[in-house]
Steps between C-alpha positions, in 0.01 A plus 500: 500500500865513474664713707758785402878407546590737794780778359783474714741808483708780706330840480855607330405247212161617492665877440781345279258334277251835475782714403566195211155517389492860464816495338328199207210669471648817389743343303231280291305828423801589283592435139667097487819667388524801749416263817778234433782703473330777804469195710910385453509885589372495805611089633874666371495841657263530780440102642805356458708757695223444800557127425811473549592345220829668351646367810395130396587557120839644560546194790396192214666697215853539674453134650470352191710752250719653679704665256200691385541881444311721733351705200332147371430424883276853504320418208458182579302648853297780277367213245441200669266630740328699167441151312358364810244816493430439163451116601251581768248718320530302148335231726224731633415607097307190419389468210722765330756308613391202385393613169899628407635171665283306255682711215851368597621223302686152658870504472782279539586169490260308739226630267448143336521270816198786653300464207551097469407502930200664404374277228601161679356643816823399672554684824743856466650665783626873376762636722537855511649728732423846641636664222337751254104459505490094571089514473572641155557133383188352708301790294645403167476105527146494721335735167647194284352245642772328719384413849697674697451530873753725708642382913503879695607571838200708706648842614494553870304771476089332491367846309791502255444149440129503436513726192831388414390140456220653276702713255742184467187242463354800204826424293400080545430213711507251672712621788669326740546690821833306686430276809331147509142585299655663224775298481253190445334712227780581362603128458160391368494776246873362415428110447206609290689599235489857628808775495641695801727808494704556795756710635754307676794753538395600885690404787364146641628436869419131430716546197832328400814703440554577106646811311335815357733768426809268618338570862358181657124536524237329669270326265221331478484137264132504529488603128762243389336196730125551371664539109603182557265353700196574271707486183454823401712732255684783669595795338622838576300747376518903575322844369760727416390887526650672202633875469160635457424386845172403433522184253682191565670167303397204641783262439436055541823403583602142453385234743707380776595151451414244747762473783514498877296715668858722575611483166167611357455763764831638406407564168234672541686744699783533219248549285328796701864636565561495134248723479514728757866570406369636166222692644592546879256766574232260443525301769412558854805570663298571820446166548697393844601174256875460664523505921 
């Protein structure tokens, strides 16, 4: 018999992680369009503050536009922490979430290369960034058929994780959690023909030294080298939340032609800046992305 994977965890997680699951459970008892917005409420008003985080925001926001007005800089720290709230407990609605995902139609430019991937089962790699709700577009494609897998990093916190990698694996698998095992998954799944969305706008150490916001940035080629590597298409693609705050466009931007790993890389993060410029408090400005 197989024995149980030993939890390993500060009692301060253990408490952390209690107070989160108190916090989701009360929240999913709700109405789908009362929790989402409640739950910005409370990441805006109440966690962030605790968090820390207007410190960061202000910190990457003046780093990389400095000429930006203090009014839009306030905003900016009231709604960026409320789309990541909304984010968070869109992922813990399951199937509701899935079912209005599945609703949203595909947008933009890239559609036709997706669609041709798809039917010449020719490996895809959609990039995506944390911006808006990015498992909105694993929710829409994985109901259409496309097999789409999804890289995540584990949280440090082993209770968080656990249910965490459950609401995420609800929305669609495979997953592929990052070090060496998954990492070989992730490759099979990819020379098989199969499609992986991943979220390569996080500081890499190992990195090389490209621009995001004019601000040299760490960052990864992983996504660039295994494009090329395995021949597969890579295009941009992002779930943008609209006014309502509860429905999204999914937009297929135009694949990235085949370069060097740099110049590909690059372009993924002028696309993502692109975007974020239009919609900047739908990114996650949190993110410690410049050092």
């Amino acid at each position: 018999m197989k024995k149980a994977k030993k939890t390993n965890g500060t009692f301060s997680q253990w408490l952390t992680n209690l107070a989160i699951r108190g916090l989701l459970a009360f929240l999913l008892a709700l109405p789908y369009h009362w929790r989402v917005p409640l739950c910005g409420w409370v990441i805006s008003r109440i966690v962030s503050p605790i968090a820390r985080w207007p410190q960061r925001i202000r910190a990457n926001l003046q780093l990389t536009q400095p000429d930006l007005p203090d009014a839009e800089i306030k905003r900016m720290i009231r709604n960026v922490p409320d789309n990541i709230g909304r984010t968070v407990i869109e992922i813990y609605s399951g199937q509701e979430f899935i079912d209005r995902a599945n609703r949203l139609p595909l947008t933009g430019p890239g559609v036709a290369a997706l669609e041709e991937a798809l039917a010449a089962k020719r490996p895809a790699i959609l990039a995506t960034g944390h911006f808006g709700n990015y498992d909105a577009v694993r929710a829409a494609l994985i109901q259409r058929g496309y097999p789409l897998g999804a890289l995540y990093r584990p949280m440090s916190n082993p209770w968080f994780n656990s249910h965490y990698v459950g609401a995420i694996g609800t929305i669609g698998r495979p997953l592929f959690e990052q070090g060496r095992r998954g990492m070989a998954e992730m490759l099979k799944h990819l020379k098989s023909g199969g499609m992986l969305g991943i979220l390569p706008d996080q500081r890499m150490n190992t990195g090389v030294p490209l621009h995001f916001f004019g601000v040299e940035a760490k960052t990864a080629l992983s996504t660039a080298d295994m494009a090329l590597k395995y021949n597969a298409v890579l295009i941009p693609t992002y779930a943008i939340r609209q006014e309502d705050g509860l429905s999204f466009q999914i937009v297929v931007d135009a694949p990235i032609p085949p370069g060097t790993p740099e110049e590909m890389s690059q372009a993924l993060n002028d696309s993502l800046e692109a975007l974020i410029r239009k919609h900047p408090e739908q990114w996650l400005w949190v993110h410690r992305r410049w050092r």
